[in-house]
C-alpha positions in Angstrom: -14.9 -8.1 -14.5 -14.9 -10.2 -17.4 -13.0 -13.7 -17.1 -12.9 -15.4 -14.2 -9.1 -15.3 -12.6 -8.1 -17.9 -10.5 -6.0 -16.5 -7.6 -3.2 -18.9 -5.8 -2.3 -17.1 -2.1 1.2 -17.6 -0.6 1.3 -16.4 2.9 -1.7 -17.4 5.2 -1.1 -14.7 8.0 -3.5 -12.0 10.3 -3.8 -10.1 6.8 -4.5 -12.9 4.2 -8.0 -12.7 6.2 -8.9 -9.5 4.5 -8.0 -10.8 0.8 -10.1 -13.4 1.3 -12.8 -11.9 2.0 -12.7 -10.1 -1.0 -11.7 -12.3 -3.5 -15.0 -14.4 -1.7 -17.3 -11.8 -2.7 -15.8 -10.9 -6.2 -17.2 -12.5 -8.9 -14.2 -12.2 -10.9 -11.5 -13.4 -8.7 -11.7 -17.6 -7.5 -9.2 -19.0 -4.9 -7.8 -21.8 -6.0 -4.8 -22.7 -3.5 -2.7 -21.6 -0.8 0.6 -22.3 0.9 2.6 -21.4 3.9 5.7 -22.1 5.7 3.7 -23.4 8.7 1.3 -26.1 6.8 -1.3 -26.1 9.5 -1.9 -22.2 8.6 -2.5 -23.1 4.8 -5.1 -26.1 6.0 -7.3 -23.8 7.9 -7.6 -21.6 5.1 -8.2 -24.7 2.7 -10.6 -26.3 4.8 -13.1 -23.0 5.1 -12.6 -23.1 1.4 -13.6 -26.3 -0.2 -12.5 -26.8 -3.7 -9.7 -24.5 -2.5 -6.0 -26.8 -2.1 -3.5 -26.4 0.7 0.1 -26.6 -1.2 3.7 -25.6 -1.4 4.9 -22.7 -2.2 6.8 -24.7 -5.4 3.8 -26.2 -5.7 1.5 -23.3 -6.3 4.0 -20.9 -7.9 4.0 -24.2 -10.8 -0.2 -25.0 -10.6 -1.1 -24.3 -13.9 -4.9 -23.8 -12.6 -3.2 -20.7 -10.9 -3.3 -17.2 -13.3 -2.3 -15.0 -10.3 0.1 -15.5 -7.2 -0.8 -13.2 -4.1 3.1 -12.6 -2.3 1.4 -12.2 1.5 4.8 -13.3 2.9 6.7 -11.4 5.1 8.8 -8.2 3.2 12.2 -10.0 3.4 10.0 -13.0 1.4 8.7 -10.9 -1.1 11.3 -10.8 -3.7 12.2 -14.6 -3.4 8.0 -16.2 -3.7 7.3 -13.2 -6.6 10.7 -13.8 -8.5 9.8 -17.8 -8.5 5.9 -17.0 -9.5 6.9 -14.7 -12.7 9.7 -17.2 -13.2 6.2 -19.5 -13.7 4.7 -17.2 -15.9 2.2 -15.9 -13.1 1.3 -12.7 -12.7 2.3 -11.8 -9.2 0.5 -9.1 -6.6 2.7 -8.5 -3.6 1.4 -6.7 -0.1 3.5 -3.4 0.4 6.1 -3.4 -0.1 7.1 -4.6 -3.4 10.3 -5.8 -1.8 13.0 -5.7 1.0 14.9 -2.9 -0.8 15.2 -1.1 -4.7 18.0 -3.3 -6.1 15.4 -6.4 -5.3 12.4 -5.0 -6.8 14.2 -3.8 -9.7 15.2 -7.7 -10.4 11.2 -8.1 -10.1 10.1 -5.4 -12.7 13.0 -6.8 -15.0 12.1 -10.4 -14.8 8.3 -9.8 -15.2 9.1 -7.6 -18.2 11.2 -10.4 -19.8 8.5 -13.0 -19.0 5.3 -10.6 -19.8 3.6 -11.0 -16.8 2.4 -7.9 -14.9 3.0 -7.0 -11.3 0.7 -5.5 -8.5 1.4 -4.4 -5.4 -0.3 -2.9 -2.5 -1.5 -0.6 -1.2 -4.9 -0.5 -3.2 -6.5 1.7 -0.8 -5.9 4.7 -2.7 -8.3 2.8 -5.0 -11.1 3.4 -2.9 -13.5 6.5 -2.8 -11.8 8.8 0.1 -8.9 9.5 -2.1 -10.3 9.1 -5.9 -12.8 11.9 -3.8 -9.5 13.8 -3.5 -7.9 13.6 -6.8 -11.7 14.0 -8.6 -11.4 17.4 -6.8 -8.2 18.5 -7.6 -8.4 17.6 -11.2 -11.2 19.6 -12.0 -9.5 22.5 -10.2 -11.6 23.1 -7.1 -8.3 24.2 -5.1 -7.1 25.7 -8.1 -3.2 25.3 -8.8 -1.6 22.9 -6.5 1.2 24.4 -4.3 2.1 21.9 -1.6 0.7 19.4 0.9 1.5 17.6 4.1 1.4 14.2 5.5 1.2 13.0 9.1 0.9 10.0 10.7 2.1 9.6 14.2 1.9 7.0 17.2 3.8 7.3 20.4 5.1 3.4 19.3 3.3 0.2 18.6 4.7 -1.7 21.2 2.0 -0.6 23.4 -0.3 -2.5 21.5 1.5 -4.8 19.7 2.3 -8.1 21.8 5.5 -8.6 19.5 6.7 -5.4 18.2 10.3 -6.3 17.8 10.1 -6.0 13.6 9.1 -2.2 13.8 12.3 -1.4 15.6 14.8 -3.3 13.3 16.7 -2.3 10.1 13.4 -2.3 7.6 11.4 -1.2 9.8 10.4 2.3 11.2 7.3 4.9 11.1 8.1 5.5 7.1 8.7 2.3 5.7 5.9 0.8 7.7 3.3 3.5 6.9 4.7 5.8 4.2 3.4 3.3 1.2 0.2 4.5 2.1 1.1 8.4 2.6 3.5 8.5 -0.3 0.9 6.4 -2.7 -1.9 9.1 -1.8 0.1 11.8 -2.6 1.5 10.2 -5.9 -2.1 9.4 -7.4 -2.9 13.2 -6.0 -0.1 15.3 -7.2 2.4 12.6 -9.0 5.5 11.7 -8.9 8.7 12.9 -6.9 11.9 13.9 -8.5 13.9 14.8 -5.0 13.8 15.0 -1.4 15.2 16.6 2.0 14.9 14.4 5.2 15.8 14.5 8.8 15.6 11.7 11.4 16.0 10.9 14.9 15.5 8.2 17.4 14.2 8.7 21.0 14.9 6.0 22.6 17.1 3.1 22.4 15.0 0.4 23.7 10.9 0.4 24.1 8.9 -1.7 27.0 6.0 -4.1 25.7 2.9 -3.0 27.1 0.8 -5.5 26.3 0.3 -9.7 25.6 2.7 -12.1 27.6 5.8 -10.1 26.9 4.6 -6.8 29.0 6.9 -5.2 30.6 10.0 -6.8 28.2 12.4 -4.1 26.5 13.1 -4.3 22.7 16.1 -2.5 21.0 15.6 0.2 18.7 17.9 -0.3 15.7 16.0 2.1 13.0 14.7 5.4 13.1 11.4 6.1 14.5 11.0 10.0 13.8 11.3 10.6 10.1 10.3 14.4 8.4 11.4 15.6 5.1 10.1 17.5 2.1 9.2 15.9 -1.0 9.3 17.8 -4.5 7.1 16.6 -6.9 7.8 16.6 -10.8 5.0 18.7 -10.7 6.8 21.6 -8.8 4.2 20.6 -5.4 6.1 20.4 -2.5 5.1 17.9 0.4 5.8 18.0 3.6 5.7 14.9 6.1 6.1 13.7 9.0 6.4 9.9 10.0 6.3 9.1 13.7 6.5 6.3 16.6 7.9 9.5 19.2 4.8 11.3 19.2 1.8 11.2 21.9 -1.0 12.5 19.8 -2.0 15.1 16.9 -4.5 17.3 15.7 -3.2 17.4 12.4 -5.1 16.1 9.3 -3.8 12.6 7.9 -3.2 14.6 4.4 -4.1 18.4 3.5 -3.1 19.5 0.2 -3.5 23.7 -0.2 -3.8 25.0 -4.1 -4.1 28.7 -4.7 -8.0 29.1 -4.5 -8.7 26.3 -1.6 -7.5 23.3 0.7 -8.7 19.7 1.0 -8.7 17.5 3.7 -7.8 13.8 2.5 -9.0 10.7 4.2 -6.6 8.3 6.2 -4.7 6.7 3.3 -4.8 3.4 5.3 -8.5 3.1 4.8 -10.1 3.3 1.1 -13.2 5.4 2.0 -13.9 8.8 4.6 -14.8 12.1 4.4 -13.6 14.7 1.7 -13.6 18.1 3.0 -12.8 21.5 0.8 -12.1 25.3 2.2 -11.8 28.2 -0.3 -10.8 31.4 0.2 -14.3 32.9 0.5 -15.9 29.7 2.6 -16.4 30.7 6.0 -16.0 26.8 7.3 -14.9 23.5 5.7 -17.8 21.7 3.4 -17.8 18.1 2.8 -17.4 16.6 -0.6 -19.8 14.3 -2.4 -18.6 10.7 -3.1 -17.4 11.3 -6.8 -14.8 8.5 -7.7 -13.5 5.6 -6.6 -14.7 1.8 -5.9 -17.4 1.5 -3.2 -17.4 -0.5 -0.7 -13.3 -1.6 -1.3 -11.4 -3.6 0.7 -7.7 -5.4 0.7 -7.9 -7.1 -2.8 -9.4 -4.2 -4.9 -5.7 -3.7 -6.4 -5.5 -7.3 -7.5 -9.9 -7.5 -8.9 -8.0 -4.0 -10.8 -5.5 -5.8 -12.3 -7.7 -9.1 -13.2 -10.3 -6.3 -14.7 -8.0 -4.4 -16.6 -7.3 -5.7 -20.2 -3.4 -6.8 -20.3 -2.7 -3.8 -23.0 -3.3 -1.1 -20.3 -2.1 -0.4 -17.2 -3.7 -1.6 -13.9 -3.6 1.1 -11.7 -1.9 -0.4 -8.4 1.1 -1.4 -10.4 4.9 -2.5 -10.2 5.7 1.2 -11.3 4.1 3.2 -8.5 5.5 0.9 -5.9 8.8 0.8 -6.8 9.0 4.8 -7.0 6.8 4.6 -3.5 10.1 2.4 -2.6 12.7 4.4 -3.8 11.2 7.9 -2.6 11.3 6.2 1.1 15.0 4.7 0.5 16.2 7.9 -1.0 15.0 10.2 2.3 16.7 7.9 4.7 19.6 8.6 2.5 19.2 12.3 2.9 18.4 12.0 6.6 21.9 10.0 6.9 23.6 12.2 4.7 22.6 16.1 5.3 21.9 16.8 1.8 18.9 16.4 -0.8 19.0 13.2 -3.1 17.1 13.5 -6.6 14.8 10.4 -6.8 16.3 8.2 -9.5 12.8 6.6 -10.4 9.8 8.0 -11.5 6.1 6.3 -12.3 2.9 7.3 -14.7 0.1 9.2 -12.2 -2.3 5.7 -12.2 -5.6 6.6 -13.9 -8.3 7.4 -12.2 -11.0 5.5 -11.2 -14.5 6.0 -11.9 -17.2 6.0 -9.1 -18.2 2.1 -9.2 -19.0 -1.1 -7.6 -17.4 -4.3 -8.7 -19.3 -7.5 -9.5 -20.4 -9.1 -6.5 -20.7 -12.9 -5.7 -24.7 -14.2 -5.9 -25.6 -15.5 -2.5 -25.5 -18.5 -3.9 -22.5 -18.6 -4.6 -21.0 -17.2 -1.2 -18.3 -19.6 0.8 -19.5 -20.5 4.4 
């Protein structure tokens, strides 16, 4: 991975446990400090770390032994911790997504531009080898031309899980804005970008019961849409189809199919980096199962960020501030042609990320592994 980048984590939550364990077993990334809101959080993580310092968030957005800031904060945080980290001169790499709304991650592509500093953002699993599979496939023409494609993901709600669900039912929340960076990534790096959209949306329900955890049996309001459908045309002339869900009980239906004139491939779930491949052409009498072709093996939360500190700062990274800020506006622009009964053409647009080559990143010696 060449030079060793020392990483700075703001946000010490259930998902900062993934990123570390990759940054621990990448011999390119180092952590070097952490800070949250709640200090007791940050100390945990600093005292399973040693060498690793438990600061605040001024603190580490201003360490100078800190190249890269990793935004884990909550989405409503996002804009505020990256904005002060590129005002630093750090590059900044943000969990999904890149911020609260368009208008705020505009402001962060803008200042990292006038500062120089480049900007990640989750998710990274389309870095992995389920969907590089995929686009390997389709880019060497084993469906042929690309006519369309769909995308599903439904749940009957997370607050039968979820002990505190409340933050998928308010304004920011929802089936598409909680899952579609993962949907709408997939299908960018398979078919590129969108240039308009058609959406309808509903709600079910105006209030959901806790089914789990000390709140069962509690209601919570609804205050967003939890049904979202719409079709997405792609620069490309594709045309996608999904369907974003917390009203459905169950589904047959693949996570993502995409149908070209000689064949149609089954993708992965876009929420995981690796999975099965499958292709049907006209003349196949059953589905076949691709080879692993492209992508990083053995991935996990983190691979966007060991991207950006492997690619050379002339070239793009490929889970960039560009893809997620069209990922962004594609989802704001369907609400607003749910809400309004008529198409919206997507303002932004994004370079397809290149693709990457089946590989395995440099892996921590044993040695050199953190208890």
């Amino acid at each position: 991975m060449g030079q060793q980048v020392n990483v700075g984590i703001v946000g010490c939550g259930a998902i900062s446990g993934q990123y570390l364990r990759t940054i621990d077993r990448l011999s390119g990334l180092c952590l070097s400090a952490v800070a949250d809101l709640d200090a007791a959080r940050a100390g945990a993580v600093a005292d399973s770390h040693p060498g690793v310092r438990a600061l605040g968030v001024g603190e580490l957005v201003a360490d100078p032994e800190v190249d890269v800031v990793v935004n884990l904060t909550v989405p409503v945080a996002h804009a505020d911790v990256s904005l002060r980290a590129i005002a630093a001169g750090k590059d900044v790499y943000s969990e999904k997504p890149l911020a609260a709304d368009t208008e705020q991650a505009r402001r962060i592509l803008a200042a990292a531009g006038e500062a120089g500093v480049r900007v990640g953002c989750a998710p990274d699993t389309v870095l992995g080898t389920g969907t590089q599979t995929a686009r390997r496939a389709i880019d060497a023409g084993a469906i042929g031309t690309p006519i369309a494609a769909t995308a599903t993901m439904t749940t009957p709600g997370h607050e039968r899980w979820h002990p505190d669900p409340d933050f998928y039912y308010l304004p920011g929340g929802g089936p598409l804005l909680d899952m579609g960076p993962y949907y709408l990534s997939a299908l960018v790096t398979l078919l590129g970008p969108v240039s308009s959209v058609t959406g309808s949306a509903s709600r079910a329900r105006a209030q959901r019961v806790i089914g789990s955890g000390p709140r069962a049996g509690q209601t919570v309001p609804v205050h967003t849409d939890t049904h979202v459908t719409g079709v997405l045309t792609h620069a490309s002339g594709v045309l996608s189809t999904l369907l974003m869900s917390f009203d459905v009980v169950a589904t047959a239906s693949a996570n993502i199919e995409v149908h070209g004139s000689d064949a149609s491939l089954i993708v992965p779930d876009p929420n995981r980096f690796d999975g099965d491949v499958r292709l049907r052409g006209l003349d196949d009498p059953e589905w076949r199962t691709l080879p692993v072709s492209a992508g990083y093996l053995g991935a996990g939360r983190g691979y966007g960020l060991a991207d950006l500190a492997a690619t050379p700062r002339d070239e793009a990274h490929r889970a960039g501030g560009l893809i997620a800020f069209h990922v962004l506006d594609v989802m704001e622009s369907l609400l607003e042609s749910a809400h309004s009964g008529r198409a919206v053409a997507v303002a932004s647009t994004c370079p397809r990320p290149s693709p990457v080559e089946l590989a395995s990143l440099p892996q921590v010696e044993p040695q050199r592994q953190v208890a």
